[in-house]
C-alpha positions in Angstrom: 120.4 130.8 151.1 123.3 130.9 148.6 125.5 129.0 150.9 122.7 126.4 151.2 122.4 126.5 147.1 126.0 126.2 146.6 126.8 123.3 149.2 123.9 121.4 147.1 125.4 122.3 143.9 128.5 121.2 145.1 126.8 117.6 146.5 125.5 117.2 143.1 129.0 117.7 141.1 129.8 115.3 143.6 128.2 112.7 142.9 127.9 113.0 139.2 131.6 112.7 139.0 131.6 109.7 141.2 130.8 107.3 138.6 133.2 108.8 136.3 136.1 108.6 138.8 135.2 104.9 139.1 135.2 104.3 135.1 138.9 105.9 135.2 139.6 103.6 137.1 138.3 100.6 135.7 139.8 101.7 132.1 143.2 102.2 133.9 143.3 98.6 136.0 142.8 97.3 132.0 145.4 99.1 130.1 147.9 99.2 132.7 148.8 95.9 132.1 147.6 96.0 128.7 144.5 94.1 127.3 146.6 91.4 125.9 147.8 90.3 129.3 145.0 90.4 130.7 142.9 88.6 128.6 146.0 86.6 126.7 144.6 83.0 125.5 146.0 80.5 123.1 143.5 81.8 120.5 145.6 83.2 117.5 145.2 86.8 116.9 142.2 88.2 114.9 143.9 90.1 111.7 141.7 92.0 109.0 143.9 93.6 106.0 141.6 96.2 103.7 142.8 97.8 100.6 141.5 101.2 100.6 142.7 102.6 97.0 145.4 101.5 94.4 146.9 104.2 92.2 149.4 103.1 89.5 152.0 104.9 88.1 154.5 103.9 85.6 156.4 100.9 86.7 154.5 101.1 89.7 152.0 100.2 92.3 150.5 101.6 95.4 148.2 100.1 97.8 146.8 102.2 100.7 145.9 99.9 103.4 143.6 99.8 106.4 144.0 97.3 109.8 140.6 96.7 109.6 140.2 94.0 112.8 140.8 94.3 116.5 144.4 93.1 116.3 147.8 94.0 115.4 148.6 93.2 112.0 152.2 93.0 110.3 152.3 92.9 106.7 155.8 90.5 106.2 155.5 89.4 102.2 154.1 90.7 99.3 152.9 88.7 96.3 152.3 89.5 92.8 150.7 87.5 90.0 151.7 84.3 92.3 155.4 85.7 92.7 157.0 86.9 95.7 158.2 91.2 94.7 160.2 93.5 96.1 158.0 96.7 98.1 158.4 99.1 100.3 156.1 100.2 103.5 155.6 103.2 105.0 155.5 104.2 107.7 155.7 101.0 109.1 155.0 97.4 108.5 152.9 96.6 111.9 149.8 98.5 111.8 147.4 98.6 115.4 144.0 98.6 114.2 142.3 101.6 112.6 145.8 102.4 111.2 146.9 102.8 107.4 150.1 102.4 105.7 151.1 102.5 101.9 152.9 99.9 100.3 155.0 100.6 97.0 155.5 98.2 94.7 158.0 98.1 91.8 156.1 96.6 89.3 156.3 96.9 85.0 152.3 96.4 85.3 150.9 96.6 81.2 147.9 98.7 80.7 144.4 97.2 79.8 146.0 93.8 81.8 144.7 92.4 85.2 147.1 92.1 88.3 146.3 90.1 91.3 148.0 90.8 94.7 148.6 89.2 97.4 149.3 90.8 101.0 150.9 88.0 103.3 151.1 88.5 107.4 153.4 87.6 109.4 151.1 84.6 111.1 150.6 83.1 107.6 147.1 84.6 106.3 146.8 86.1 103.3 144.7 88.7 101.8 144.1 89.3 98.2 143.4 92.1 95.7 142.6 92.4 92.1 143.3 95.4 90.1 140.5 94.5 87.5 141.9 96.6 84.3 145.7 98.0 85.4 145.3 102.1 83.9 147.4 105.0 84.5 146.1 106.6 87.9 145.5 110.6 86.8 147.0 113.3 88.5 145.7 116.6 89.7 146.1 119.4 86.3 144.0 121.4 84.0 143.9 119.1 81.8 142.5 116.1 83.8 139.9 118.6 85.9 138.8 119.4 82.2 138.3 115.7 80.6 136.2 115.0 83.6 134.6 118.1 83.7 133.5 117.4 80.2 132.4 113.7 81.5 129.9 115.4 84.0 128.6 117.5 81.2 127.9 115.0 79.5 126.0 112.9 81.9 124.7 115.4 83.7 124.0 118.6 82.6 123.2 118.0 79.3 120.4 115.2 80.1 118.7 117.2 82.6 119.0 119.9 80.3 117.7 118.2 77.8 114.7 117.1 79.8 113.8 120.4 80.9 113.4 121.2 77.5 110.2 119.3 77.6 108.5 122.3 79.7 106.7 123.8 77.0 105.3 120.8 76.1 104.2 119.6 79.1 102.8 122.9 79.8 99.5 122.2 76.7 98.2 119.5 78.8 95.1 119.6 80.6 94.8 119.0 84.2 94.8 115.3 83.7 97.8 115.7 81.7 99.5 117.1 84.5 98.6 115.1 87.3 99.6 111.8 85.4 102.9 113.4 85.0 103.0 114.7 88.4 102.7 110.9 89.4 105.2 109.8 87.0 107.7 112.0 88.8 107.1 110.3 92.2 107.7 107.0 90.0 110.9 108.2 88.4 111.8 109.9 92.0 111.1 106.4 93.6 113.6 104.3 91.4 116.3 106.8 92.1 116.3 106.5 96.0 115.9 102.6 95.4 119.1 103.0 93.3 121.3 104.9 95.4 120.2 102.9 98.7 121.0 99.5 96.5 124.3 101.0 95.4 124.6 102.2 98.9 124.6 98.9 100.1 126.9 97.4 97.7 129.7 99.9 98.8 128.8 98.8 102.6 129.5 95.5 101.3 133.0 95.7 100.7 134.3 98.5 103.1 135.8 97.7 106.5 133.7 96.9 109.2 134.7 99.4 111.6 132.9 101.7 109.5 129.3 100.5 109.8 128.7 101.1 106.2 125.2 100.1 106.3 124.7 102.7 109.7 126.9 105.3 107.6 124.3 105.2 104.8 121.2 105.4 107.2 122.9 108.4 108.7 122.9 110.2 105.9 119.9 109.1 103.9 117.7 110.4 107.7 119.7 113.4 107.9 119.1 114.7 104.6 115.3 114.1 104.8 115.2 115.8 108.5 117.4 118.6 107.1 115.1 119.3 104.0 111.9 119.1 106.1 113.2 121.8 108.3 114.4 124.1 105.4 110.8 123.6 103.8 109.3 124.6 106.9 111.5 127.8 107.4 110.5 129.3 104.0 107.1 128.7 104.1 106.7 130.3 107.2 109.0 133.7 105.5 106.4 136.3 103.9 107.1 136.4 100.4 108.9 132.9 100.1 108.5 130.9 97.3 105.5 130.0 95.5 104.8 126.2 96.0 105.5 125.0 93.3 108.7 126.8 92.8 109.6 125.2 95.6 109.2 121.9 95.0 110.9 122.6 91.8 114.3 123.3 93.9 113.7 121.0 96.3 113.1 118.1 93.5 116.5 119.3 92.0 118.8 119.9 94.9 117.6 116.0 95.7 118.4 114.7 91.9 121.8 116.8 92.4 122.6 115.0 95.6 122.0 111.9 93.8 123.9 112.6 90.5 127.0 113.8 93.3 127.2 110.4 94.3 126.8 108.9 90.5 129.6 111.6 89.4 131.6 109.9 92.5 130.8 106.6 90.8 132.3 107.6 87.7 135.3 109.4 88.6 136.0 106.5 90.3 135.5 103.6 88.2 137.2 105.2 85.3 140.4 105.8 87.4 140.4 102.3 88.7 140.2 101.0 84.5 136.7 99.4 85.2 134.6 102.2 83.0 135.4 102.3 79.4 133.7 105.9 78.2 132.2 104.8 74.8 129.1 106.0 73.0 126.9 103.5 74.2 128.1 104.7 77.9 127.0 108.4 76.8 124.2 107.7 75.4 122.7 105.2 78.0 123.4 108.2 80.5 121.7 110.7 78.8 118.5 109.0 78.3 118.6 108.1 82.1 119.3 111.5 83.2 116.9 113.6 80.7 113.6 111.8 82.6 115.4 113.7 86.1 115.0 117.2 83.5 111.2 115.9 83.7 110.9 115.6 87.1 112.1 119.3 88.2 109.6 120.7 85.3 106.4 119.0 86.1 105.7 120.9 89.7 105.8 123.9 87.6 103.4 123.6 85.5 100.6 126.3 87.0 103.4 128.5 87.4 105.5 131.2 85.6 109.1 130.7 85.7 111.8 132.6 83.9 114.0 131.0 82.0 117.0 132.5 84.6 115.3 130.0 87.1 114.8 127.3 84.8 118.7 127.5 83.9 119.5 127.6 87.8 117.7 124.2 88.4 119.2 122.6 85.8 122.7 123.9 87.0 121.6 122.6 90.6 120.3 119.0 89.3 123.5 118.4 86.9 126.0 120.5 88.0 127.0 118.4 90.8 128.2 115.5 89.0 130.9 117.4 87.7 132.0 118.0 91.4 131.6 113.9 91.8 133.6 113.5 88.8 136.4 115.1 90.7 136.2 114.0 93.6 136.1 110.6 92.4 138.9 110.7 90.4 141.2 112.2 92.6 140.0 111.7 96.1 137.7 108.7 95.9 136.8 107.4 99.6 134.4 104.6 99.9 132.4 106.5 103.6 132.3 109.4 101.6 130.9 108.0 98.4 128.3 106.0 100.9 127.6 109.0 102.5 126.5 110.8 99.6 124.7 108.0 98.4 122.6 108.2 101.6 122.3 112.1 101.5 120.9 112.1 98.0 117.9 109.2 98.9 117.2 111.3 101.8 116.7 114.0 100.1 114.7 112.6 97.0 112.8 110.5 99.6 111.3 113.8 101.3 110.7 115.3 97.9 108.1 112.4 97.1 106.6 112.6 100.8 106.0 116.3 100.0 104.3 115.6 96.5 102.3 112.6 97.8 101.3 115.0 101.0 100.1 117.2 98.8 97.2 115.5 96.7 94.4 113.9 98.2 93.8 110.1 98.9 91.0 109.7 96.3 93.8 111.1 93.5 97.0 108.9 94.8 94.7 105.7 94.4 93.2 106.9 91.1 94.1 104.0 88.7 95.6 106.9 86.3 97.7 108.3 88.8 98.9 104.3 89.8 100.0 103.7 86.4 102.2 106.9 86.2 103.9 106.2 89.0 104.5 102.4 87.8 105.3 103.5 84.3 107.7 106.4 85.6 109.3 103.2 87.8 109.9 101.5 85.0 111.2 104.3 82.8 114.1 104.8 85.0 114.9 101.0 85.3 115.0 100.6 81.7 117.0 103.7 81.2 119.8 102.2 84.1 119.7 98.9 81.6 121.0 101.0 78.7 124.0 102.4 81.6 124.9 98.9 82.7 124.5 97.7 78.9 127.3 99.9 77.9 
């Protein structure tokens, strides 16, 4: 019997690696010769140049770049502001596709000033960049990890504090009272996942298209709501988990601090790149936009008893991570991981409104009331974003 079990195990090894012996094959007949002899036409080569990141230092300007299409592409000239300039590119000038390389260029660039660029191949096609407001790029130190430490502070811990700070209040209203507000927060929730997808999208837009931006954002945006369902699951089924409404509480504000992550990332970035100026108006507009998130952790616990350790762990949880952004922008920006987050963050806010919506009954989601909160708690977060793009 075990010789009869292992000649059929054997038969069946057999022929499961007969198709892959055959795809060898096939994959060496058409690199052997290469793919460009093989399928070699008159058509000129397809060449896609992307500008990952610029940093400028004094006197100086680097481009990290991306062979973005299916081609070989050599970068031969290099213009700026219309005039052909000296640079330097490392490791090397022809780039297979997928790979990066760093060009330097020797430039007296003047702050506050725009500088457009011009990458020039070596079949005649050009590519163009625009360095919107030219601004020293920060370095790594104490010093810069403090100033934007202090920015996510500011736009994130200290609104959601701030908003938080509404619990006692909201804690004299009547049962009415609470479920209005309770639908506000699935109106204020809403807005932020239809922000971060939007935002999403816009960062798809301009990224290369080898990385399926829009498939990048899905990824993470179905991920983070299948991840949160299954932690929700596992501690409810624990004896002695937590309350429900304690629950939600965390859950609301580990989905606002996914999303204020990627709105840290945001920040870091665009203030490195000279597009943010960090005014008053800026502050301001953020604050008010990020207090109503405060609201939104509060309302689930409005039947319960929480301690004010709890209450300062949730507003750590919601804001903290935008001071993590904030660095990571700054210093390490990347566009997939920016779009990643951006996707993480609406996946997890997305579940956080399926598990407050699951939770009341038909009659009271369709309540006219309840309908209005959620419109008016819409509509408090999109005229709190016009004060951010205002500034």
């Amino acid at each position: 019997m075990d010789k009869e079990k292992n000649s059929s195990l054997t038969t069946q090894l057999f022929f499961a690696l007969i198709p892959l012996i055959l795809l060898a094959g096939v994959i060496y007949v058409l690199l052997s010769g290469g793919p460009t002899k093989i399928f070699q036409t008159d058509i000129p080569p397809i060449e896609k140049l992307h500008v990952l990141r610029h940093t400028l230092e004094k006197d100086t300007i680097l481009l990290d770049c991306i062979n973005s299409g299916p081609d070989a592409v050599t970068i031969a000239q290099v213009m700026v502001r219309g005039a052909f300039w000296y640079h330097e590119i490392s490791p090397k000038r022809t780039l297979n596709p997928l790979e990066t390389a760093r060009v330097l260029i020797p430039y007296p660039w003047n702050p506050g000033e725009p500088v457009g660029i011009v990458l020039l191949t070596s079949t005649g096609l050009t590519f163009d960049y625009e360095i919107e407001v030219a601004s020293l790029t920060p370095k790594p130190s104490m010093v810069a990890f403090g100033r934007f430490a202090m920015i996510g502070v500011y736009v994130g811990l200290i609104p959601v504090a701030l908003g938080i700070c509404w619990f006692p209040f909201l804690r004299r209203l009547g049962k009415r009272g609470v479920g209005f507000f309770l639908y506000l927060t699935v109106g204020l929730l809403a807005f932020l996942v239809f922000d971060a997808v939007t935002e999403g999208l816009k960062i798809a837009e301009n990224m290369p298209s080898n990385f399926h931006g829009p498939a990048l954002l899905a990824l993470g945006l179905a991920g983070a709501y299948l991840v949160l369902i299954g932690i929700e699951t596992r501690i409810q089924e624990k004896r002695g988990g937590l309350k429900g409404g304690i629950l939600l509480a965390w859950l609301i504000a580990l989905g606002i601090g996914l999303h204020n992550l990627g709105e840290g990332l945001a920040i870091g970035s665009a203030y490195v790149i000279g597009e943010l100026t960090l005014g008053a108006m800026l502050v301001i507009g953020f604050t008010i936009h990020n207090a109503t998130e405060g609201i939104a952790i509060v309302v689930p616990l409005l039947k319960e008893q929480p301690k004010l350790p709890s209450l300062i762990g949730l507003g750590l949880l919601a804001g903290g991570p935008t001071i993590l952004g904030c660095w990571i922008g700054a210093f390490t920006y990347s566009q997939a991981w920016s779009l990643l987050f951006l996707g993480i963050g609406a996946g997890a806010i997305l579940q956080v409104i399926f598990i407050i919506m699951g939770r009341q009954t038909l009659s009271e989601t369709l309540s006219l009331i309840n309908i209005f909160a959620m419109i008016v708690g819409y509509f408090v977060m999109y005229g709190t974003s016009l004060l951010v793009g205002a500034s």
